[in-house]
N, C-alpha and C positions, 0 to 999 in steps of 0.2 A: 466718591462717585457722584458726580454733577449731574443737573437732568437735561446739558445740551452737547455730553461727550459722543462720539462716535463708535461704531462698533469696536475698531479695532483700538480706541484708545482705552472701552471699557473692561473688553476682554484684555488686553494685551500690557494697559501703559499707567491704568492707577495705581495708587500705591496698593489697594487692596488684591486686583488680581496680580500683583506682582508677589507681595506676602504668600500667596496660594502658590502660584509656580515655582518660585524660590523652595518652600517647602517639599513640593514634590520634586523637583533638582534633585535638592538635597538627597532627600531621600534613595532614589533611584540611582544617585551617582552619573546623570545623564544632563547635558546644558539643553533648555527646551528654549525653541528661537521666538524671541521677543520681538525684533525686529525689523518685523516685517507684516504681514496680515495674518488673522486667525487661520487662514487655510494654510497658509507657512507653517505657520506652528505645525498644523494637522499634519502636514506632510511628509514636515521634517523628522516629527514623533513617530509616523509610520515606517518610519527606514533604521529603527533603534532593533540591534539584533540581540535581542533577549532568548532567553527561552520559552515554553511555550505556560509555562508558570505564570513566570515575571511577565511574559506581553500581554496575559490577559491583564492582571494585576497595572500595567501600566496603561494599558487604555484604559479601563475602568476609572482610574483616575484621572486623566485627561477629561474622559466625556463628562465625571462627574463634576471637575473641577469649570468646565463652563457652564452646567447648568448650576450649580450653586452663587456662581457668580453673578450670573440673570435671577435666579430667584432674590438674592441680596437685595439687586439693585431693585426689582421690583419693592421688594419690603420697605425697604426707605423713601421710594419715590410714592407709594399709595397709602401705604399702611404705617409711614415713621418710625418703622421698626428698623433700629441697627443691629443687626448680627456682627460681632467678633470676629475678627479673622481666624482666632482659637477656637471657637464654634464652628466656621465655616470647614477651617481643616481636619478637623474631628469627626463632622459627617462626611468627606472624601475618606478616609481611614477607613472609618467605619464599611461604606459600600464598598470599600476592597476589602475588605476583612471576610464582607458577604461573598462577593465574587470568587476568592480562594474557595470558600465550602463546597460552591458547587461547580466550581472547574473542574477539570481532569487532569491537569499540563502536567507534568516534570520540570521541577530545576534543572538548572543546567549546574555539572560537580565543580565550581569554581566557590571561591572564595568570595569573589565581587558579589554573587546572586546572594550567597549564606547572608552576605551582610545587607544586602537590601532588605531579604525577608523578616530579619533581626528586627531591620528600622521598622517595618512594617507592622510588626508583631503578629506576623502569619506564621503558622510551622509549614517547614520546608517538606515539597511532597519530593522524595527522591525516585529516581529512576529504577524500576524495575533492575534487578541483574539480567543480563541476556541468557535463554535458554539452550544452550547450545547440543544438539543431536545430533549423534554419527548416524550417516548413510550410507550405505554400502550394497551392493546389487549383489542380488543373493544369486548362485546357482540351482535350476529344476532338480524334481526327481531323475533317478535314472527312467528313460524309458519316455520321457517328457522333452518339448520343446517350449520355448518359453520366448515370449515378444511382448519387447517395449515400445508405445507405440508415441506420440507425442501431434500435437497440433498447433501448427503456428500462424498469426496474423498480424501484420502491420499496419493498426486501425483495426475498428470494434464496427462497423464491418471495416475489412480491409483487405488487401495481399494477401490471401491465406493459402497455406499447405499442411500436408499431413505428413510421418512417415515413419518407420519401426523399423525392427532390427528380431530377425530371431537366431535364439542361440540352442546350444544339445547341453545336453546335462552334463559336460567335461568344459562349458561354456566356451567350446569352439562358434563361430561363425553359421550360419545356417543359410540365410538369405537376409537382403534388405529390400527395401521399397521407402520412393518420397515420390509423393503427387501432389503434383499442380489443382487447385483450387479454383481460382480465378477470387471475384470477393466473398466475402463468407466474414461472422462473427467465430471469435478463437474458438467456443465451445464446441462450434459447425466442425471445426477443423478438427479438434480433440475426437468430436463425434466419427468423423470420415476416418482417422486415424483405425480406429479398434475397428472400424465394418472393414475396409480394407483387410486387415490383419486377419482377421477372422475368415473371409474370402479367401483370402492365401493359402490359410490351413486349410481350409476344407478342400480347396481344387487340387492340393496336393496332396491330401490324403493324409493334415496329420491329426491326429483323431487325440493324442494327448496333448492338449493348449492349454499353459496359465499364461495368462494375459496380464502385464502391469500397464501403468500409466500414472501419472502425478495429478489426473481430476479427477478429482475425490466423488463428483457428480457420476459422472460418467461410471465409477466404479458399483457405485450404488444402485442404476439402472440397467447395468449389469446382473448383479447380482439378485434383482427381484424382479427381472427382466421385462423391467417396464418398457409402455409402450410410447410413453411422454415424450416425443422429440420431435422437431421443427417437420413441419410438413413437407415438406421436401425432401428430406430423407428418411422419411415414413417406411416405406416399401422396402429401401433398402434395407432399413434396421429390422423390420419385421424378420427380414430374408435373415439376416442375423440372426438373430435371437433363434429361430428354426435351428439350422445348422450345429448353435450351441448348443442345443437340447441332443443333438445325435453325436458329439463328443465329449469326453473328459474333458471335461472344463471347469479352470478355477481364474481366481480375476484377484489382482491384489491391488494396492496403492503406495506407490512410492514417493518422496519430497523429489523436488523439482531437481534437487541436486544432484540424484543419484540415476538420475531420468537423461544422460549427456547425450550419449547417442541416438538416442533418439530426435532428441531438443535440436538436435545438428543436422541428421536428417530432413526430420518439419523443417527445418530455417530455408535449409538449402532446396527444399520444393519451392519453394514461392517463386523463384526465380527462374524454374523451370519452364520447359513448353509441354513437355509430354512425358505421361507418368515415366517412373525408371525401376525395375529389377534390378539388383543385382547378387549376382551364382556367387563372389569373393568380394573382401572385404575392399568398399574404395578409399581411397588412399587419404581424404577428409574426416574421416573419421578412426583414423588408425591408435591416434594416442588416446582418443575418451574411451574405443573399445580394449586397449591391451590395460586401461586403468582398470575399467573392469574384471577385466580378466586376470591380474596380479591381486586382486583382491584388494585394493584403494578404497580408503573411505575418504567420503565427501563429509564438509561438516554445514549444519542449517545454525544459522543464529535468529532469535528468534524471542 
């Protein structure tokens, strides 16, 4: 390392930063580009599709392998201190050694990755097994109607609609409803979903309501009938929450999975102009409601 080299000959073209890149090559099983400028290198290392393991572990060394190389040169150019390339490569190891302890990533289950970590002498954090849950849309008591309600928006705020589905305890058909929103955040929409719902029962008179939905929020201020919601639908939800004190009412939470008809409803408001009823089942939703109704389970991975 001379003291009238240029940046990209010191990073890139002595023999000392080449012993270093070589090294992590090796290592990595990955060719890092020499020729061309330090930001080449930078860019072309940013496009290496590792797992989320190995790409910390490989930036790590990247970023540490140019700052050790400037510290080097510093040391010899002020201090006449030579540093070893074995020295130098040994503290790049090293701070990846650190970097694994407190990463989170997963390998990826290949062979290539096992043997990178091997070279590195990190232990390999494996991937979780997936958790996989059946969902299945349960039917009410006798005597009970029961409505799923869902909220949809395209954009946080964005497009948003609401819409449910209620069924009888023999999980025949009852009624549906999807309204138009205009823009709203998804929760808005989730939120407008159940006060709708709940309006329906009560203007018709069904006095035994369990209520699902797949936001788990939503379920919660339900059930402790808080009054914490966006000001705008303040009054509505208040009206709510009245109403459900003068019926039998229960409130569940179901995964998104098991939540179809609904999800298909909300989707298909957004595109509406004007709310919709409908007395029999529309023809859009005909195979997620007869899944239901044969008794299908949905599976969540997870």
């Amino acid at each position: 390392m001379g003291h009238d080299e240029d940046a990209d000959h010191l990073f890139l073209s002595c023999t000392f930063a080449r012993s270093i890149w070589g090294a992590i090559s090796s290592a990595f099983q990955r060719r890092i580009r020499l020729d061309g400028s330090i930001v080449d290198l930078w860019l072309d290392a940013l496009e290496a599709t590792f797992s989320t393991q190995v790409s910390l572990l490989w930036r790590t060394a990247l970023v540490t392998a140019i700052w050790v190389i400037w510290s080097c040169r510093n040391k010899r150019l002020f201090d006449n201190e030579i540093v070893s390339v074995h020295s130098a490569i040994t503290f790049i190891w090293r701070s990846v050694g650190e970097a694994n302890g407190i990463g989170t990533g997963t390998m990826r289950n290949t062979l290539a990755e096992l043997q990178i970590l091997h070279c590195l002498h990190v232990p390999a954090k494996m991937p979780r097994a997936p958790r996989i849950v059946e969902v299945q849309w349960q039917l009410p008591p006798m005597g009970w109607l029961k409505v799923n309600t869902d909220g949809s928006a395209f954009g946080n705020p964005g497009l948003a609609g609401c819409g449910g589905i209620f069924r009888t305890s023999r999980g025949f058909f009852k009624g549906a409803f999807a309204i138009p929103l205009g823009k709203a955040f998804a929760f808005e929409a989730e939120l407008a979903g159940a006060i709708h719902a709940i309006s329906y029962a009560y203007d018709f008179g069904w006095t035994n309501l369990w209520l699902e939905c797949d936001s788990l929020y939503l379920v919660t201020l339900l059930r402790t009938r808080s009054s914490y919601v966006p000001w705008r639908w303040k009054s509505s939800w208040l009206r709510c929450i009245e109403r459900i004190s003068k019926m039998n009412f229960r409130v569940s939470h179901i995964f998104r999975e098991g939540n179809g008809v609904a999800d298909i409803l909300a989707s298909r408001a957004t595109s509406f102009q004007t709310s919709t009823w409908w007395h029999s089942t529309p023809s859009f939703i005909q195979d997620a409601f007869a899944k239901d109704y044969m008794g299908r389970s949905a599976f969540r991975f997870s």
